[in-house]
C-alpha positions as CSV (number, residue, x, y, z in Angstrom):
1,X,58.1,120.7,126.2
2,X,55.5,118.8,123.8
3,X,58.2,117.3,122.0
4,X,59.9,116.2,125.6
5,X,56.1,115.1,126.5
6,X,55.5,113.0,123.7
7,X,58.8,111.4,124.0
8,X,58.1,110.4,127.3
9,X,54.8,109.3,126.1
10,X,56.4,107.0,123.7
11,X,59.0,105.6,126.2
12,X,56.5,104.3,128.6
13,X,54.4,102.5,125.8
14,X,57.4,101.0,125.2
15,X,58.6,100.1,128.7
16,X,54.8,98.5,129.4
17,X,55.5,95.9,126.8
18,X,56.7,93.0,128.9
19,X,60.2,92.8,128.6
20,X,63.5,94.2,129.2
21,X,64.9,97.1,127.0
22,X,68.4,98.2,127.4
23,X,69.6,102.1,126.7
24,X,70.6,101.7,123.9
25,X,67.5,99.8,122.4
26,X,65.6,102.7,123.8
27,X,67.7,105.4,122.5
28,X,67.4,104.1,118.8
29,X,63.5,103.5,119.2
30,X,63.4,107.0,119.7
31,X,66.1,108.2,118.0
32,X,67.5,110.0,121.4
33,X,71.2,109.6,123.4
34,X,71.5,107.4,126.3
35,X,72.0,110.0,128.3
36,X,68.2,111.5,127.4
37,X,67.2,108.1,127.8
38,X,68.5,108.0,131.4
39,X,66.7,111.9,132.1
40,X,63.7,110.7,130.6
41,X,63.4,107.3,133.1
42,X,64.2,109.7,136.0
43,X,61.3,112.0,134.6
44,X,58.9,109.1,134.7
45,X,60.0,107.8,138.4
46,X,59.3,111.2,139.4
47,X,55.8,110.8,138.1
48,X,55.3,107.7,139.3
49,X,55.9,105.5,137.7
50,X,58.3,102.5,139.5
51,X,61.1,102.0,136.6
52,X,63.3,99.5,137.5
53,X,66.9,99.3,136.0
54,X,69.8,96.5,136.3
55,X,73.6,96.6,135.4
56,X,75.4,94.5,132.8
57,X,75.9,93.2,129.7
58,X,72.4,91.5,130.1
59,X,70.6,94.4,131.9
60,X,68.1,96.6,130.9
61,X,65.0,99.1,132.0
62,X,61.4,97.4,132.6
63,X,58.2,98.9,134.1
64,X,57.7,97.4,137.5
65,X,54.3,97.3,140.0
66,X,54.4,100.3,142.6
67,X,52.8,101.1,145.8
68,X,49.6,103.2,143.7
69,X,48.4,101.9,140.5
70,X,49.7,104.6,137.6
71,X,48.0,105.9,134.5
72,X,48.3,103.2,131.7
73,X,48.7,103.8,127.9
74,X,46.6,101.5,125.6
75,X,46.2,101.0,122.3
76,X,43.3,101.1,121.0
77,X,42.2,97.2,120.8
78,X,43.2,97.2,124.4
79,X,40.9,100.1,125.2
80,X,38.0,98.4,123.5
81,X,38.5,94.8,124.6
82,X,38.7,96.8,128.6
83,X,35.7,98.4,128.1
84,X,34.3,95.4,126.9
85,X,35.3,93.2,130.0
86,X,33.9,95.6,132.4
87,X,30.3,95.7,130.9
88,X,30.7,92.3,131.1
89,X,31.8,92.0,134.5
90,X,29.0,94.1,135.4
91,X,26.7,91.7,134.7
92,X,28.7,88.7,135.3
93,X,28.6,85.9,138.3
94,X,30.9,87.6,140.8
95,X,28.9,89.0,142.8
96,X,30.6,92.6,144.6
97,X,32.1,94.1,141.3
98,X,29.3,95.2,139.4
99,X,29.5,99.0,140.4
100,X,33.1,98.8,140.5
101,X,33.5,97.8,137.4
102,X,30.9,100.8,136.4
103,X,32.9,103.1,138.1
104,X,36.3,102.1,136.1
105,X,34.3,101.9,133.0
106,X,32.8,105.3,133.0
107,X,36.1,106.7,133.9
108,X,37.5,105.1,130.7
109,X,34.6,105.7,128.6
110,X,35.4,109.9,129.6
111,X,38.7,109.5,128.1
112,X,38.1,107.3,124.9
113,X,38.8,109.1,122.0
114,X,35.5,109.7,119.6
115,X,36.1,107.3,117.1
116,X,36.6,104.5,119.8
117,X,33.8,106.1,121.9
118,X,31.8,105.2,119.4
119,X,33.0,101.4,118.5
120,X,32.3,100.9,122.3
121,X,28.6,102.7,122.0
122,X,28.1,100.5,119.1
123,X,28.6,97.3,120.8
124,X,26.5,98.7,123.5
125,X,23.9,99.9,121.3
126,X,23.6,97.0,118.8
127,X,24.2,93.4,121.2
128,X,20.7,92.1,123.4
129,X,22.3,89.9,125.9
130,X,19.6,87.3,126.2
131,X,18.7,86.2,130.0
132,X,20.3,82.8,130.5
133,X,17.5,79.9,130.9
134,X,19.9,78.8,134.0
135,X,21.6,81.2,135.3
136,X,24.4,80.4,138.0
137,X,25.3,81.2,141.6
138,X,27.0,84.4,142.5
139,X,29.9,84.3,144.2
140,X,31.6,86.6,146.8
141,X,34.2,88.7,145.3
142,X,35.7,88.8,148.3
143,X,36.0,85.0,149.0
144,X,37.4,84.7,145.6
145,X,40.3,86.8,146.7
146,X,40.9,85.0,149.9
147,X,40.8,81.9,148.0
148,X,43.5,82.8,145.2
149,X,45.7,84.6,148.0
150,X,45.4,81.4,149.8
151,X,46.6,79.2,146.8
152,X,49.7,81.7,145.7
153,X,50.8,81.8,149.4
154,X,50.1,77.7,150.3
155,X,48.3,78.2,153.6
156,X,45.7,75.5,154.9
157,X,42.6,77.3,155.2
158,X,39.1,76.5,157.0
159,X,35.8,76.6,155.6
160,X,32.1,75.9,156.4
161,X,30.5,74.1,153.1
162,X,27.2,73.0,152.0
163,X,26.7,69.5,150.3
164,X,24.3,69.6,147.6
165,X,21.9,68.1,150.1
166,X,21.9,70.3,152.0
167,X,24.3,69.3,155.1
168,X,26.7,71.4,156.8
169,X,30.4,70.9,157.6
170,X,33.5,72.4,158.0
171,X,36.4,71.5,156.3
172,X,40.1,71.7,156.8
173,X,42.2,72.2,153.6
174,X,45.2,73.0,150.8
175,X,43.7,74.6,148.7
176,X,45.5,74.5,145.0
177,X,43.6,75.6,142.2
178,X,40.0,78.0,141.3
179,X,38.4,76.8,138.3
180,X,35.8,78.5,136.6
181,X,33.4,75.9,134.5
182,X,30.2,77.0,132.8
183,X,28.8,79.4,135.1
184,X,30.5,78.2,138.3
185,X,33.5,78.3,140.4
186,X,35.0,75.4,142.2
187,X,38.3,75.2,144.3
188,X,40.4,72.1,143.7
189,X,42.1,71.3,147.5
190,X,43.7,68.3,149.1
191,X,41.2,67.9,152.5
192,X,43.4,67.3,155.2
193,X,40.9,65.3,157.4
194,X,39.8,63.1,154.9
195,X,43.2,62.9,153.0
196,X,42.0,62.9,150.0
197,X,41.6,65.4,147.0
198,X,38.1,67.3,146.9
199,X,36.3,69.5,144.7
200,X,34.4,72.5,145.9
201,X,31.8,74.8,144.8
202,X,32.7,78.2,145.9
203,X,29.0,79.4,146.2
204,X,28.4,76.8,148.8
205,X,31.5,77.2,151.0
206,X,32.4,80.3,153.3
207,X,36.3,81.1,154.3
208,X,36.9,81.3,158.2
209,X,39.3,83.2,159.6
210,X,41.9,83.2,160.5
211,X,44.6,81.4,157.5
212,X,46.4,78.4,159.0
213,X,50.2,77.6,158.4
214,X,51.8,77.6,155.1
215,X,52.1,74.0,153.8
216,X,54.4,72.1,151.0
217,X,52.5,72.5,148.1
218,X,51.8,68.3,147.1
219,X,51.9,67.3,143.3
220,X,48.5,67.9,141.7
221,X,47.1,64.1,140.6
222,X,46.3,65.0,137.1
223,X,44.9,68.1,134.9
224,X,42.6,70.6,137.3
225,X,40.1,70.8,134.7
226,X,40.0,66.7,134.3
227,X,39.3,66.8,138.1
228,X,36.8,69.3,138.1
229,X,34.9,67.7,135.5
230,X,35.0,64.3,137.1
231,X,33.9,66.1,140.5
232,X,31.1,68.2,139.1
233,X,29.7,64.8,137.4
234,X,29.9,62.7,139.8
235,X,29.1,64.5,142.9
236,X,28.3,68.3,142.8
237,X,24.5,67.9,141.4
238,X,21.3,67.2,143.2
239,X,20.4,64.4,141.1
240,X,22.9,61.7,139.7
241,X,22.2,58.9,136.8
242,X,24.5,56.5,135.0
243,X,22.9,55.5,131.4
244,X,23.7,53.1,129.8
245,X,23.8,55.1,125.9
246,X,23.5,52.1,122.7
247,X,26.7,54.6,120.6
248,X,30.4,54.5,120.8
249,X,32.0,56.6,123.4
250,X,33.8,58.9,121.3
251,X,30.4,59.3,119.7
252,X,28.9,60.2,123.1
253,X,31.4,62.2,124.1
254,X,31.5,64.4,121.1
255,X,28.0,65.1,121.5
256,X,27.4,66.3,125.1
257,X,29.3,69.2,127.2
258,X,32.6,68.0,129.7
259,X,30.5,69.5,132.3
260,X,27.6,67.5,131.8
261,X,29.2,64.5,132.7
262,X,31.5,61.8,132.0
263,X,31.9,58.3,129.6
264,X,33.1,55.3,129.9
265,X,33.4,52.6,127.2
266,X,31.6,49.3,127.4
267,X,32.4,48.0,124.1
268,X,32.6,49.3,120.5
269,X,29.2,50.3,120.5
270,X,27.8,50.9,124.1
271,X,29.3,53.0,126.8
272,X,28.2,54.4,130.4
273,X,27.3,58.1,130.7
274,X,27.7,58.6,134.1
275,X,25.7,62.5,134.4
276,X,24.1,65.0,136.8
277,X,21.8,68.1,137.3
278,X,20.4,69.6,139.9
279,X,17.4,69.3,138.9
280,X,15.3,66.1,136.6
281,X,14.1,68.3,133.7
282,X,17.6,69.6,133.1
283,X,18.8,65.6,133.5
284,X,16.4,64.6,130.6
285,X,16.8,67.1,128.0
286,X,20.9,66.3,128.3
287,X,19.9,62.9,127.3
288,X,17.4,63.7,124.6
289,X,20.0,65.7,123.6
290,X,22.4,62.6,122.9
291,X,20.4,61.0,119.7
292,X,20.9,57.6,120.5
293,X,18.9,55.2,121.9
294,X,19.6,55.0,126.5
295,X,18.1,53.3,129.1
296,X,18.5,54.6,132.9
297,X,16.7,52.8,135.7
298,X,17.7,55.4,138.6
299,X,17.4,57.8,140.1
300,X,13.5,56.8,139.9
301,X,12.5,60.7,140.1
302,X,14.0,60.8,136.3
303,X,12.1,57.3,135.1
304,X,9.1,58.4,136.0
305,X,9.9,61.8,134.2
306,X,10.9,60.3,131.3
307,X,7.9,58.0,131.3
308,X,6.1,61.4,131.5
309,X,7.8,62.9,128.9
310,X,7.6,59.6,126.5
311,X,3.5,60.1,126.8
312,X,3.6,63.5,126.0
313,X,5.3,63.4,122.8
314,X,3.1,60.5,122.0
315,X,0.2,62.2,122.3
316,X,1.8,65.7,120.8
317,X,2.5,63.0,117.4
318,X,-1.2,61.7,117.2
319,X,-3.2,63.6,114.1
């Protein structure tokens, strides 16, 4: 019986490796007929485990999804890296998971073996996670389902959404894509009533129900991400500015975050920043942080800031 167990053991770390194996690859892994191959798939069916088969010269075995969620082998860089996730998605931005993910953690922490017990206690033990100066929105674990499911299956959805200032509206929509940037989430979606694509913060929107009708999924315009970033520059923050930055663009460009904004080149040595926050001391220290000379004339909230801020480093200079 332990040598039967361990074989079985063996065979379904093998069949959880994404691929198809045919008997007799099997059979020489483990050194076994094809007939005790076959017993042995039966034995794990019967535990559970959905096995799926198909005939031919091309055919093979390969571990499928079932109805209930069985036991899973991992080695053990898989069993740390898990861990790892779920103390981090106990902490994380989506909000509804945290004492789930406790829950699954603890149950894999009570199996861990010692020595990787301790590894994960290390980590715990040794790491400060600092606060984040800004931390982000938290967003509905729930809505983020109803979102992907919405994407996979192509039905139009309805939503009531909050503009950054504050307004109110629903919105009609494909939605396409969930993109996660910095510590946000947006939903890329072609608005049906203004037939256009949009980008929207997930934070500020909630899902009504029910779905609408499946739609043809459209060709996407360009790269998600691109969109996003263009989206979240020009139109998802409180406060907006175009500078106008005395350095080359790709100088620019290497020096700030995509999701701080966006350039545009004016000649070889000048080029448009065209940037956002949502709020004006978070604007100015993205361009202090550029190292080049700028001059913005609006929003006039962030002039007068920076006028601010230009007398208080005078005066912090004077001996």
């Amino acid at each position: 019986m332990l040598e039967t167990s361990a074989r079985l053991l063996r065979l379904l770390s093998l069949l959880q490796t994404p691929r198809d194996w045919t008997g007799t690859e099997l059979a020489e892994r483990l050194e076994v007929s094809a007939r005790t191959i076959r017993n042995d798939v039966e034995r794990l069916r019967a535990l559970g485990y959905p096995v799926n088969a198909t005939r031919g010269s091309v055919g093979g075995y390969r571990l499928g999804a079932g109805a209930d969620l069985p036991p899973l082998l991992l080695d053990d860089e898989e069993a740390v890296a898990v861990a790892i996730g779920l103390r981090t998605a106990a902490g994380g931005t989506i909000a509804g998971v945290e004492e789930t993910s406790l829950r699954a953690l603890a149950k894999l922490e009570q199996v861990l073996p010692s020595r990787l017990r301790r590894r994960v206690n290390a980590l715990q033990a040794y790491t400060i996670p600092v606060p984040r100066d800004d931390p982000g929105p938290r967003v509905d674990a729930k809505t983020l389902t109803v979102l992907t499911a919405a994407c996979r299956d192509h039905e139009q959805m309805r939503f009531g959404y909050r503009a950054h200032d504050g307004s109110e509206s629903v919105r009609k929509v494909e939605p396409y894509r969930l993109v996660n940037w910095g510590r946000r989430w947006y939903l890329v979606a072609w608005d049906l009533d203004r037939g256009d694509w949009r980008t929207y913060r997930v934070d500020r929107l909630t899902p009504r129900v029910p779905i609408g009708p499946r739609f043809t999924p459209r060709d996407l315009p360009e790269d998600v991400t691109d969109r996003v970033r263009r989206g979240v520059s020009s139109a998802a923050w409180r406060y907006r500015a175009k500078v106008t930055v005395d350095a080359p663009a790709e100088e620019v460009t290497a020096r700030i975050n995509p999701a701080v904004g966006t350039v545009e080149a004016v000649d070889e040595s000048t080029c448009l920043l065209h940037t956002g926050a949502d709020s004006i001391e978070t604007l100015a220290v993205h361009l202090g942080l550029l190292n080049a000379p700028f001059r913005v004339t609006e929003p006039p909230q962030l002039v007068d800031y920076l006028r601010t801020l230009a007398d208080r480093y005078r005066d912090a200079t004077r001996v």
